[in-house]
Each structure stands twice: as structure tokens, then as C-alpha cells.
C-alpha positions, -999 to +999 in steps of 0.1 A: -230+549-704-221+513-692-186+513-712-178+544-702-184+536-665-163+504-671-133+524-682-138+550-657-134+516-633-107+503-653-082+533-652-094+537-613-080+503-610-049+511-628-037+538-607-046+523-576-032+486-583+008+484-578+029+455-590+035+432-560+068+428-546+072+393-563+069+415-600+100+434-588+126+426-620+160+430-612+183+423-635+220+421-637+252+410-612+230+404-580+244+400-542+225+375-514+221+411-492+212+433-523+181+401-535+171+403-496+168+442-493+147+449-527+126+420-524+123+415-487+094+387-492+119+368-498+130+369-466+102+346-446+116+317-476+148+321-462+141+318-428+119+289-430+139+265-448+152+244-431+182+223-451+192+188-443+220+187-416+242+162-426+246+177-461+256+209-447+281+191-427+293+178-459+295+214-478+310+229-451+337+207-454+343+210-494+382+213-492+385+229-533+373+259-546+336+254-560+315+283-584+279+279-583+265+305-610+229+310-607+206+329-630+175+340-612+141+360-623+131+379-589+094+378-604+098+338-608+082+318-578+106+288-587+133+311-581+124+326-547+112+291-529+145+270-546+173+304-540+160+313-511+167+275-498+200+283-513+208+315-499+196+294-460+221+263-471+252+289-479+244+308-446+248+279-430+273+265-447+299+294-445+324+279-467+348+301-484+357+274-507+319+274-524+317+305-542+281+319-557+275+345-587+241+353-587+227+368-618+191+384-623+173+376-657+142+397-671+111+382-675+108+393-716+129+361-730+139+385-756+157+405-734+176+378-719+205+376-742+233+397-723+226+379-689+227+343-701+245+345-732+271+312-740+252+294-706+224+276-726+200+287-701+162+276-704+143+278-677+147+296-643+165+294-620+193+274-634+222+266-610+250+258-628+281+244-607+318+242-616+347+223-599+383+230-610+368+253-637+347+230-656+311+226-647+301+196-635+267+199-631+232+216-631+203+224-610+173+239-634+139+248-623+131+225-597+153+200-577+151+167-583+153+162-542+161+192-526+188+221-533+214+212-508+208+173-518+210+181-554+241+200-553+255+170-528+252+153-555+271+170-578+301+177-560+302+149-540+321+127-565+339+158-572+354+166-538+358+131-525+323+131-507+301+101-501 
């Protein structure tokens, strides 16, 4: 009687339990507005960073045309604290001169292929910035600093920075 009563429990916990917002996958070509409005706890991350002044100073006055391509899991924790700092910095930023491809990866690594192929992408999110076409620089899991100091630090040298 016990086992039965257990699975009886079981499969009421099945139906009832719902996969929190932070299991939402999305995968493919993402936009800042499309991560916010399907995962909106995301949103409170966003909000409550707060980036380091002077550097966005210093990014809004990148003068060249810079691609940051970012490969994101919207189940990944890493990736909602460290691109929702990101998507913060870019609001603030507003530079038309820093543009960002954001890409969503599924969680099954065997699945990943057609997202990430060619970008030798480990571990999420990666943040992988070009200057003049050639990429000069990563960002991968966790920054070393913080994102906006990180990515200072790649472009920078690049754009004539200090």
C-alpha cells in the first residue's frame, strides 16, 4: 500500500510542479526585448545592476564599429546575473557603434551544435568581442572583474582607450 501511496504522491507532484521561469530554454537568434518579455525574472537583474560610471563613459565613446556575440542559456544562472549586467551596461551605454548578437543555447550539450558551431564555445555565457572583424577577445562564464570592466579591457587597446 505504501508504494502505491508514494506514486499516487509522486504523479500528484508532477502535475502540480511547473518548471520555474529560470528553466525557460530559448534557443536560437535572441533580442534584449524578446530575453526580457519571456523570462521577465530577469528583469529585477537588470535593474539592479549598477555598472561602473567611468567605463560607461568610455563605451559610450567607442568611435569604431564593435560586435559583441553572446551565446546564452536562459536556464543558466551565470547567464542571467552576467547578461543581465550586460543588457544594464548597453542601456546605458547607447552606442550605435557597439553592436550585440545574442544567441540562446539548449541546455542538452548535444543539442548545441547549430547554435555554437565554428565558435569553440565551452561554457555559458561566452561573450565573444570583435573589433575590425577579428575578435579580440572573450568573456566566458564569469568575469574576471566585472562585465563592463572586462570588456574595457578588451577594447580599450583596440579603440584607443586607457
Amino acid at each position: 500500500m505504501t508504494g502505491k501511496k508514494n506514486l499516487f504522491l509522486l504523479l500528484i507532484l508532477l502535475l502540480i510542479v511547473k518548471p520555474t521561469p529560470a528553466q525557460v530554454e530559448e534557443v536560437g537568434p535572441l533580442t534584449p526585448e524578446e530575453i526580457l518579455q519571456k523570462i521577465p525574472e530577469w528583469k529585477p537583474f537588470v535593474d539592479g545592476y549598477s555598472p561602473q560610471l567611468d567605463i560607461i563613459s568610455r563605451l559610450q565613446a567607442v568611435p569604431e564599429e564593435v560586435r559583441v556575440e553572446i551565446f546564452l542559456g536562459t536556464w543558466c544562472p551565470d547567464c542571467r546575473q552576467h547578461v543581465s549586467a550586460y543588457l544594464k551596461i548597453m542601456d546605458m551605454v547607447r552606442n550605435p557603434m557597439i553592436r550585440t548578437i545574442y544567441t540562446g543555447v539548449p541546455r542538452d550539450r548535444a543539442a548545441r551544435g547549430p547554435y555554437i558551431e565554428g565558435k569553440n564555445i565551452e561554457r555559458l555565457p561566452t561573450f565573444i568581442v570583435f573589433f575590425r572583424d577579428a575578435e579580440v577577445g572573450r568573456i566566458i562564464e564569469t568575469p574576471r572583474k566585472s562585465v563592463e570592466k572586462d570588456l574595457w579591457e578588451i577594447l580599450g587597446p583596440k579603440v584607443g582607450g586607457r
